[in-house]
C-alpha positions in Angstrom: 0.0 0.0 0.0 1.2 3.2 -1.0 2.4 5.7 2.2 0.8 8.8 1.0 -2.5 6.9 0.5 -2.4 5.7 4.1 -3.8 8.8 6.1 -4.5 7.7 9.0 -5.6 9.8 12.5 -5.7 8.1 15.9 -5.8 10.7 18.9 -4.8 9.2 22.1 -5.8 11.5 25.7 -4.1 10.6 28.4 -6.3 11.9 31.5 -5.1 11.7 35.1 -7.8 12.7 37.5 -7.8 14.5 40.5 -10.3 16.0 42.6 -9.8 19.7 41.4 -7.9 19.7 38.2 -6.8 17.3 35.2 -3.8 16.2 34.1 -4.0 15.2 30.8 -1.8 14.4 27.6 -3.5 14.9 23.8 -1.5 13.3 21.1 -3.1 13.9 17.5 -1.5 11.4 14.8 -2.3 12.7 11.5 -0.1 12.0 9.0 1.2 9.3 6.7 2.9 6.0 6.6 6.8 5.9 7.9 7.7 3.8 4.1 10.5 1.8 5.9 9.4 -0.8 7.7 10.8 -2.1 11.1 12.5 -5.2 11.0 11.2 -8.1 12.9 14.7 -8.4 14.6 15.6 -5.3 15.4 16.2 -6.4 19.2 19.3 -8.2 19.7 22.0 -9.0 22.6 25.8 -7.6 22.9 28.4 -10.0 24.7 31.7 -9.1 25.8 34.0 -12.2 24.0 34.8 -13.7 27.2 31.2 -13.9 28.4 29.6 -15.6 25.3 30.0 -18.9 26.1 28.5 -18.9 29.9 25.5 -17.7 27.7 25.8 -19.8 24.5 26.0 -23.0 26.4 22.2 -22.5 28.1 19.6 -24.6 26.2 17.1 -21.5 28.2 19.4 -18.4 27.1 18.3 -20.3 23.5 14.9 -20.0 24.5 14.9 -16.6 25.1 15.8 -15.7 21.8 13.4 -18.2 20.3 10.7 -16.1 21.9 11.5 -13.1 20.2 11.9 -14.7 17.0 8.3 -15.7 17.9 6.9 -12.1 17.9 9.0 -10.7 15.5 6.1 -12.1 12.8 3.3 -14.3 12.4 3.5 -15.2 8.7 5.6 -18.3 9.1 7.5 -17.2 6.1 11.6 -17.4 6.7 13.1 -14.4 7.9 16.1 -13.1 10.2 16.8 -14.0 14.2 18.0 -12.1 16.2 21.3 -10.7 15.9 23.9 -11.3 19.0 26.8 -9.5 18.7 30.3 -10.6 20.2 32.7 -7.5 21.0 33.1 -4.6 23.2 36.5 -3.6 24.8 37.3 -7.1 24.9 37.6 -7.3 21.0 40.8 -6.0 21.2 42.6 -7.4 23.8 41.6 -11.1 22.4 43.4 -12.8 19.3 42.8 -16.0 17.8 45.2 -19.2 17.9 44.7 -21.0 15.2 44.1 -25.0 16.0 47.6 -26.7 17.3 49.5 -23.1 17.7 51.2 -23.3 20.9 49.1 -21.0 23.2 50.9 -18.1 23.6 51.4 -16.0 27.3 49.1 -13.2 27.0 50.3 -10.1 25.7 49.4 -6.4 26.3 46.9 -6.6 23.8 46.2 -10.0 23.9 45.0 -11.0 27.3 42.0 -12.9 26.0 42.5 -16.0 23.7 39.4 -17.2 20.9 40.0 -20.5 19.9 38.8 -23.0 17.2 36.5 -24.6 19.8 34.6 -21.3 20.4 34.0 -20.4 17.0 32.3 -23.8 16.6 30.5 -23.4 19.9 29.0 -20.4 17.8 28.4 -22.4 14.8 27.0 -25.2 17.1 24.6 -22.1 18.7 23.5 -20.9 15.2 22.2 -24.1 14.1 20.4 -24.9 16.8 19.2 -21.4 18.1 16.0 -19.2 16.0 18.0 -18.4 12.7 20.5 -16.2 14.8 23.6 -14.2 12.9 26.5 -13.0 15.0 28.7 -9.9 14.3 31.8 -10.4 15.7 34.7 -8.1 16.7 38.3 -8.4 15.8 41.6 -6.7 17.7 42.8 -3.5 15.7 44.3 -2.0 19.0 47.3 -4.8 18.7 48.6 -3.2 15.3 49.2 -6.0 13.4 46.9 -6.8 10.7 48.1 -10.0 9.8 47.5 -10.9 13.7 44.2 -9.7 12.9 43.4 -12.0 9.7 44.1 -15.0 11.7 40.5 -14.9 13.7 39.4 -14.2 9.4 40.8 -17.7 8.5 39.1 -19.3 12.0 35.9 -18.2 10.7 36.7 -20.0 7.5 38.0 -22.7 8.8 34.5 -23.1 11.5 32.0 -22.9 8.5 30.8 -19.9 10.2 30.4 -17.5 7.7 26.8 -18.5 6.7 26.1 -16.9 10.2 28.0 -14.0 9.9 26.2 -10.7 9.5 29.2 -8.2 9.9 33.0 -8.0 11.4 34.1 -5.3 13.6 37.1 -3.6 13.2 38.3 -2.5 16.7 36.3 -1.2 19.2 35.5 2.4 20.3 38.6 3.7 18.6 37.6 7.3 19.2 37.5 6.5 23.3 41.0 4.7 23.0 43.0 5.5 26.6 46.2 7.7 26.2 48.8 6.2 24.4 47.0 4.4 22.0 44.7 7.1 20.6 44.8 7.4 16.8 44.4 10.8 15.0 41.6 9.8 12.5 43.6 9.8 9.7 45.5 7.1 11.0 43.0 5.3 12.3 41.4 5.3 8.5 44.8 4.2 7.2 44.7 1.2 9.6 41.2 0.0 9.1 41.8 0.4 5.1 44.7 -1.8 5.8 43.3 -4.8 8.4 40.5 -4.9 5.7 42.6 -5.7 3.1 44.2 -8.3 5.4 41.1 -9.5 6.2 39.6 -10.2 2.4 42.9 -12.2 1.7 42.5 -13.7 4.6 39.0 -15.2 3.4 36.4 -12.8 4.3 33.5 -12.6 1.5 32.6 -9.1 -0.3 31.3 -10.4 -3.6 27.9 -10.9 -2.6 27.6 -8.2 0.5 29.9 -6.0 2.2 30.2 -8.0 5.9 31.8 -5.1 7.7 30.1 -3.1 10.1 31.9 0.0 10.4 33.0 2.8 12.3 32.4 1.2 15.8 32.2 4.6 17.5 30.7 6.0 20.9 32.0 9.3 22.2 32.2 12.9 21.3 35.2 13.0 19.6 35.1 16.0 17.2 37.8 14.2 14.9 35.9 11.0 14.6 32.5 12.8 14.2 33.7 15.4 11.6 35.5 12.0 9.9 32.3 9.8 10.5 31.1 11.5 6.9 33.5 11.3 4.5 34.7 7.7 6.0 31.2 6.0 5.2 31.8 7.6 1.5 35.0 6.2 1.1 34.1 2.8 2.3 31.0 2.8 1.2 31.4 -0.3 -0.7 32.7 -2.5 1.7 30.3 -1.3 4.7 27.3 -3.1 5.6 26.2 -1.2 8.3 28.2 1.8 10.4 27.8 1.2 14.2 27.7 3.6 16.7 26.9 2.7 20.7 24.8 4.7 22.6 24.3 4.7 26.6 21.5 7.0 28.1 24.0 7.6 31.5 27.3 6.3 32.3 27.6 4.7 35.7 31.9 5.8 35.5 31.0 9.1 35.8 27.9 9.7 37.6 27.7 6.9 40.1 24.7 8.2 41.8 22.3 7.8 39.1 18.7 7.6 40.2 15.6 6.2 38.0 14.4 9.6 37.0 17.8 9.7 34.7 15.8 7.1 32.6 12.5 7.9 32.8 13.1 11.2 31.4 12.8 12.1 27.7 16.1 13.4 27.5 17.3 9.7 27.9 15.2 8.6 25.2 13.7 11.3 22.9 16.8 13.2 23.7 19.2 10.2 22.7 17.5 9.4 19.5 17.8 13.0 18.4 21.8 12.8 18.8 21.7 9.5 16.5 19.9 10.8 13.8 22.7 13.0 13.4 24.6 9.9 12.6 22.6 7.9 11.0 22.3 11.0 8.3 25.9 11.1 8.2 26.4 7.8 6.9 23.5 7.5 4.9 22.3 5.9 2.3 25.0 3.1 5.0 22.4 1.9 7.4 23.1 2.9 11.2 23.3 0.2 14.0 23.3 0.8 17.4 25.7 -1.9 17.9 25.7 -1.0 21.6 23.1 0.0 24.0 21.3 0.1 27.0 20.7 1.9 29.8 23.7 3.1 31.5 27.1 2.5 31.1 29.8 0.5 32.7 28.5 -1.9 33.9 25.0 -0.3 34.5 23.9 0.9 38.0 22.2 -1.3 40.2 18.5 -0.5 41.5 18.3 1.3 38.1 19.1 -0.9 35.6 18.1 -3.5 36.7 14.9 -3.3 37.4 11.4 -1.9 36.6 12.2 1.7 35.5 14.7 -0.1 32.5 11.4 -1.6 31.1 9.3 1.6 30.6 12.6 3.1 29.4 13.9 1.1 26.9 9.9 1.0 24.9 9.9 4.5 24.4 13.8 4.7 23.8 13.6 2.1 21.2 10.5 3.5 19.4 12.7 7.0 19.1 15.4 5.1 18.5 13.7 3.2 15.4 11.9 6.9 14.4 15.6 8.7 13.9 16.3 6.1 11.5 18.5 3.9 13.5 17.9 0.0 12.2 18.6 -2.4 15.2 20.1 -2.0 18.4 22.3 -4.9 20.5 21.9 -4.4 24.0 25.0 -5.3 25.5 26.0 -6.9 29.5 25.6 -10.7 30.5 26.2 -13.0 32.1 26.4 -10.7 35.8 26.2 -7.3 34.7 23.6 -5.0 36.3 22.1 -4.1 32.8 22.2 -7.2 31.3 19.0 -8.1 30.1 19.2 -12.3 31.0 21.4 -12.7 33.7 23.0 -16.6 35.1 24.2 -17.1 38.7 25.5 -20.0 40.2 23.7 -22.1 42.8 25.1 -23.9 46.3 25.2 -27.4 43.7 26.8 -25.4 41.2 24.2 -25.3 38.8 23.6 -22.3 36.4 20.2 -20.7 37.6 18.2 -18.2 35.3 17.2 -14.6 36.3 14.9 -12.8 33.5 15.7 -8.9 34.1 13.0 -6.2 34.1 15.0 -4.9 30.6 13.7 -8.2 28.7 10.3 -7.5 29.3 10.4 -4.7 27.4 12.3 -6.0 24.4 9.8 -8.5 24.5 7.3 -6.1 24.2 8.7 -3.9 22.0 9.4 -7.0 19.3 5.4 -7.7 19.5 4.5 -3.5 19.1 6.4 -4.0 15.3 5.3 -7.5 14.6 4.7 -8.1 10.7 6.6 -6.0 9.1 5.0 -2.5 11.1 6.0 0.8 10.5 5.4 4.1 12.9 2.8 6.2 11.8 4.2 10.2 11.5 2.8 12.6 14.4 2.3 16.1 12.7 -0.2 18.0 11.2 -1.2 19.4 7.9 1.2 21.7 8.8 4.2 19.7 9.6 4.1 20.5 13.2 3.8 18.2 15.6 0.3 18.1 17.7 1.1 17.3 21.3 -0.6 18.6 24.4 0.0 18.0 27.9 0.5 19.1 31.2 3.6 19.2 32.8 3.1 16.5 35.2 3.0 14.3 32.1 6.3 15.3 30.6 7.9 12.1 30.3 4.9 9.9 29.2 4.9 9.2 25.4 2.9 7.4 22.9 3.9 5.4 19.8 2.0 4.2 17.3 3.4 0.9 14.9 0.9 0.1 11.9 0.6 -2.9 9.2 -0.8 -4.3 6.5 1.5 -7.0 5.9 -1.3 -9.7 6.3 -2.6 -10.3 2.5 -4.6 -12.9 3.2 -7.1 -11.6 5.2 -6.8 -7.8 4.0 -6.7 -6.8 7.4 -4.7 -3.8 8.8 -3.3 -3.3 12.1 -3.0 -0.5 14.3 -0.5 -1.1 17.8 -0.6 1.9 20.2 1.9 2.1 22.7 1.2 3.8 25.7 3.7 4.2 28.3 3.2 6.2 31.5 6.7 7.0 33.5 6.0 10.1 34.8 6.3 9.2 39.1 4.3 11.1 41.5 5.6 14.6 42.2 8.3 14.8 44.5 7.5 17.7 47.7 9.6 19.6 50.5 10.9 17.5 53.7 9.0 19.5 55.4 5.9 19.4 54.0 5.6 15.7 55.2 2.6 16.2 57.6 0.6 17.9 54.8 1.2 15.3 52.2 1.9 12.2 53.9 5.0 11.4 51.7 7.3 8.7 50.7 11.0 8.9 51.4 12.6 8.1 48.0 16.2 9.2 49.0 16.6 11.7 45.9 18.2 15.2 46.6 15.3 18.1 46.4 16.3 21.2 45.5 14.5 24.6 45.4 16.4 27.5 44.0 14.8 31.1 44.3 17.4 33.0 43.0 15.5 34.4 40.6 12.8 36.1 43.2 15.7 36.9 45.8 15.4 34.2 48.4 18.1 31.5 49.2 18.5 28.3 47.5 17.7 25.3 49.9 18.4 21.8 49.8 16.6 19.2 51.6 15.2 15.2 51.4 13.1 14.7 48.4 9.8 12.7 48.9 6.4 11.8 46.8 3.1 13.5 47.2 1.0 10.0 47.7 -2.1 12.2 47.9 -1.5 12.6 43.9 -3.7 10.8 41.6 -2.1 6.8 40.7 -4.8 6.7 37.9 -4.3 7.2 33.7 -7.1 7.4 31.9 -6.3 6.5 28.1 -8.7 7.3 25.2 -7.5 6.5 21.9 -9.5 7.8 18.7 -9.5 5.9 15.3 -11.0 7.6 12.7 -13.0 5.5 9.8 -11.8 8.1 7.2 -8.2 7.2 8.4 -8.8 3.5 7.5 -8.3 2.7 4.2 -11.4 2.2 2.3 -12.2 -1.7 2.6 -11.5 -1.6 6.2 -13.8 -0.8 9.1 -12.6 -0.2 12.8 -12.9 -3.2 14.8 -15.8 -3.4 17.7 -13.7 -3.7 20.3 -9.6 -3.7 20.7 -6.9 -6.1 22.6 -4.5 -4.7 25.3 -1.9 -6.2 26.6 -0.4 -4.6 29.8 3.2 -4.6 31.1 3.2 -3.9 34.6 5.4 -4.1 37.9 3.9 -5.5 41.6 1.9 -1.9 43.1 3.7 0.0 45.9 2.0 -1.0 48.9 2.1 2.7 50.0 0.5 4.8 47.6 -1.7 1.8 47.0 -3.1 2.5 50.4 -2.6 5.9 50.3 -4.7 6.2 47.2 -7.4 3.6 48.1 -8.1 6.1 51.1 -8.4 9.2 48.7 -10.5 7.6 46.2 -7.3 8.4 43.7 -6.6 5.1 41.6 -5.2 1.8 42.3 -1.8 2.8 43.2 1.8 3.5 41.9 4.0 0.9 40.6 7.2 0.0 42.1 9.9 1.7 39.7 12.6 -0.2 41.7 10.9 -3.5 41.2 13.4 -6.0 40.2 10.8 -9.1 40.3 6.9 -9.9 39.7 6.3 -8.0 36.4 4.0 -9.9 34.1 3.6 -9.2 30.1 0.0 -9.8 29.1 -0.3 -11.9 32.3 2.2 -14.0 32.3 5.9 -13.6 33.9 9.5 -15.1 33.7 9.6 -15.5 37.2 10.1 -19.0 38.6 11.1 -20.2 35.1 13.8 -22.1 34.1 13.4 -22.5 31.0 13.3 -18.8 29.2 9.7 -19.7 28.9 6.8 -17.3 29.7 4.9 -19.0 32.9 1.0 -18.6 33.3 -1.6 -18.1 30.5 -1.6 -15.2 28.4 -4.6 -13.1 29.3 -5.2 -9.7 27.2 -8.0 -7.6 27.9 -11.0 -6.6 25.8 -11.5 -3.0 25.4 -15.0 -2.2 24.0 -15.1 0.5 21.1 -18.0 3.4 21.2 -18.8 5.2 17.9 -18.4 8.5 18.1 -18.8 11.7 15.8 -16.2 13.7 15.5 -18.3 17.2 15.2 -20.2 16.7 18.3 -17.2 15.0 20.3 -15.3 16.8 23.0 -11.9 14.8 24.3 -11.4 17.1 27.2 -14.4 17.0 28.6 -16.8 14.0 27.8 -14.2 11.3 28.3 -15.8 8.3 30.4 -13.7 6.5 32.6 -14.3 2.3 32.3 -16.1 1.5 35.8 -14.8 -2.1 35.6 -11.7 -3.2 36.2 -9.1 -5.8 34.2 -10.1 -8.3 36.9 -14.0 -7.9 35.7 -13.1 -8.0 32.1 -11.9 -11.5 32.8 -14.6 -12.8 34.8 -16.5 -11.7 32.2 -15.1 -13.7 29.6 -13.6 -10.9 27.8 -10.2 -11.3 28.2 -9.3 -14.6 27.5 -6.7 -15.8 25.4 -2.6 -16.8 24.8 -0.5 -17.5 22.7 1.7 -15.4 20.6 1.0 -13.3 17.5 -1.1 -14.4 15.0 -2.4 -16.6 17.6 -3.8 -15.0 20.9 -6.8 -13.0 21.0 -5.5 -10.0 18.7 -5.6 -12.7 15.6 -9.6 -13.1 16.1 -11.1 -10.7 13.8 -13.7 -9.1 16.0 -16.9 -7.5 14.5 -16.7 -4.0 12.5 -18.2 -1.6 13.4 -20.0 0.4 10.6 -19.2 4.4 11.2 -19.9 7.2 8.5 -17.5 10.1 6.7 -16.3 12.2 9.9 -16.7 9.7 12.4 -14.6 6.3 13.9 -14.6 4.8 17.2 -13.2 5.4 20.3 -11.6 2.8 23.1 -11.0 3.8 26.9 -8.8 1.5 29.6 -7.5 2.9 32.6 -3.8 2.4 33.5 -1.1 3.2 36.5 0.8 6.3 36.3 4.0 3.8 36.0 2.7 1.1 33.4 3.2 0.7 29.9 0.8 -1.0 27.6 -0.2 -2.2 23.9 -3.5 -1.2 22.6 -4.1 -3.6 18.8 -6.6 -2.3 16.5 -7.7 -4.7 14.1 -9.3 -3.3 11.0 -10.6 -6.1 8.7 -13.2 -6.0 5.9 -16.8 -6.3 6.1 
């Protein structure tokens, strides 16, 4: 389907009630098709070279890719695995010894040692595992290209190059430590020269460049003034250019806090410094080759736990906007930001631990399922339609739309809502008026500006503020295309963490919602239901139980968002008893796959679906659109 024929307008309120005022958030989509689809594995896993096989070698660490080669479509058709790449600053201080090489005492920039038998663990991984591809890094910081080629002819050697989807050339070159740095002339003339190495060494470039270039991550004006004219001149041989992005670094803040993710700047704001680079390299393809949260290491309490999941969907969703194509997250098998993490037991046995972070790349794979594509937010005008309170600055809204499935003529519409904005944070002193939570944060108020002295004090939440998000999303029929109708009712599937038994009280007692939920929650989150916890397998436990969300025609002249917007008086919990939100498996196969009834709405008019959700939740509305 052509884009510019695909005019589509779905407004999404966000309402959070309080007894004397609204909070609210209006997001007006009107615009066309984004015309380059989202790949079905755009999520994929970074390992440091010396950690890949504590991962490799669990049948469940398999599993957990499977399952997002599960959601990445539901046509059945073949089509790319994830993508697990195998570098990081341990890409160059390993080298390969070649089978029956005397293994030599490790070297300055050789400490690490990659063998024969590891390159056919991979090979063993990738025939067994969901179609994955590796990229794998190679040692430029050692100097010596031919040293280099010899991990080229292991490849060779493995039959690994089937599962091959690019070769790094060194490792954050443009962050190299003091005595190493390369001006970025030299560091061209050395990557021209290991790559010549490495094609007479054995690696393939008649079919497809299998380089993935650049390998940057800092503000280095050099590199980033270079980063231009490099992808130009290697143009040819480059399959993608990556560049690793981090939205804190744990080396030099330490004392990161959750609200360093939650806000926009980590995620909006991070997307809008890639799309610098990925139009710098273009018509090269830009790879966030590595990602997550916060670097080195990540911090722990952050992380690692809930306030990673809301992050990483809307950073992800910007991420994929600015024109970046996939994104390795990067830390296993102990890191705090690793997504899957493996400890050992008391009968040393390897024991599973499903992060907070995998909940949402889970997520995220099933919001672009089947070949989706974000919908533009602007107006006729080209400016972007967004209204909200303050109180709501950090929530955001994404909407993923396809037509991919031909053989129903069905379109799909997946709204992603995700609320991360925590309650407000008050005065010490104003305890006994608002009955607030210690959180620990600094709170500082600064009246400079008006003459009076800055203070500093303990930071705490107002559990008197409203816990409740009221969602209405708006689907117009004259967005539809013209065979389709809106469907009678919608599916959502919620992503949320165990409530904080504080607000939930607190708000209970005002009549204010259902409660908070616990940003620093590093266990109990379910997905649609279900949850990883007590599994040892990397398999979802429980039954997969989406809600129903009933749709009410609506005209658009006589409507008024602000103001007529009905809250749902039953809960999930009813929804179920009632029979209306059963359902499991994956896509194409749990309730979203049903094709509910139409419902029939003239020129000017759609139909409009209300949930409620937490003020610290994240959820999937799908809008099926079939034929009559």
């Amino acid at each position: 389907m052509a884009a510019a024929a695909i005019i589509l307008r779905v407004t999404l309120v966000l309402l959070a009630v309080q007894r004397c005022e609204t909070l609210f958030m209006n997001i007006t989509i009107s615009g066309v098709q984004d015309e380059t689809a989202i790949a079905g594995n755009y999520v994929g896993f970074s390992l440091e070279i010396y950690s890949i096989r504590a991962m490799i070698e669990q049948q469940s660490y398999s599993q957990l890719l499977q399952n997002l080669f599960d959601l990445s479509s539901a046509t059945g058709t073949p089509r790319a695995g994830p993508v697990i790449r195998v570098g990081g600053d341990s890409s160059d201080a390993s080298c390969f010894v070649p089978a029956l090489a005397p293994v030599p005492a490790p070297s300055l920039h050789c400490t690490n040692n990659i063998t024969p038998n590891d390159l056919q663990a991979y090979r063993q991984f990738a025939l067994n595992g969901p179609n994955v591809s590796f990229v794998l890094g190679t040692n430029l910081m050692q100097g010596v290209p031919s040293v280099a080629a010899a991990h080229i002819r292991g490849i060779s050697e493995a039959g690994l190059w089937p599962y091959i989807r690019g070769i790094e050339i060194g490792n954050e070159v443009d962050h190299w430590p003091k005595g190493v740095q390369l001006p970025f002339q030299k560091y061209e003339a050395a990557f021209e020269s290991f790559l010549q190495a490495y094609e007479a060494a054995g690696l393939p470039s008649k079919q497809a460049p299998l380089v993935q270039g650049a390998v940057f991550c800092c503000v280095n004006p050099a590199y980033i003034l270079g980063l231009r004219p490099y992808s130009e001149r290697f143009r040819r041989k480059l399959r993608t250019v990556s560049y690793h992005r981090y939205a804190g670094s744990h080396c030099s803040h330490p004392n990161l806090t959750a609200e360093a993710i939650l806000d926009r700047a980590a995620s909006q704001g991070q997307a809008a410094i890639m799309r610098e680079f990925v139009q710098a390299v273009a018509p090269t393809p830009l790879w966030a080759g590595e990602t997550n949260s916060i670097s080195c290491g990540g911090a722990p309490g952050v992380s690692d736990t809930y306030a990673s999941t809301l992050w990483v969907l809307d950073y992800l969703a910007e991420m994929s906007k600015a024109g970046v194509v996939g994104a390795n997250f990067h830390g296993g098998p102990d890191d705090a930001y690793a997504p899957v993490v493996y400890s050992t037991n008391v009968y040393g046995q390897k024991e599973l631990t499903v992060r907070p972070l995998y909940y949402g790349l889970l997520a995220f794979t099933e919001l672009v399922a089947n070949k989706s594509s974000w919908l533009l937010t602007s107006s006729s005008g080209g400016k972007r339609q967004v209204e909200k309170s303050a109180e709501l600055k950090n929530s955001a809204a994404h909407v993923a739309f396809s037509d991919s499935d031909h053989t129903t003529g069905c379109v799909v519409h997946r709204v992603l809502i995700v609320a991360k904005d925590q309650l407000p944070t008050v005065p010490a002193t104003a305890a006994a008026e608002t009955a607030p939570v210690n959180v620990g944060a600094e709170w500082r108020n600064d009246d400079a500006a008006t003459g009076g002295e800055a203070q500093t004090g303990e930071a705490s939440r107002d559990v008197t503020a409203t816990t409740t998000v009221a969602v209405s999303v708006m689907l117009a029929q004259d967005a539809l295309p013209p065979h389709a109708q809106p469907p009678s009712f919608g599916v959502l599937l919620r992503l949320r963490a165990p409530l904080d038994p504080t607000t939930t009280q607190a708000a209970a007692g005002k009549g204010k919602g259902r409660g908070i939920g616990q940003i620093n929650a590093t266990s109990g989150l379910d997905w649609a239901g279900q949850t990883f916890d007590g599994s040892r397998d990397g398999r979802l436990q429980g039954r997969r139980r989406p809600e129903h969300v009933q749709g009410q025609p609506y005209t658009a002249a006589t409507e008024d968002l602000q103001t007529k917007v009905d809250l749902l008086s039953s809960s999930s919990e009813e929804a179920a008893e009632r029979g209306l939100a059963e359902g499991q498996g994956g896509v194409g196969h749990h309730a979203e796959a049903s094709q509910p009834r139409s419902v029939i709405a003239g020129a000017g008019s759609g139909v409009r679906y209300q949930f409620e959700m937490g003020r610290l939740e994240a959820a999937v509305l799908v809008l099926r659109s079939c034929p009559v």
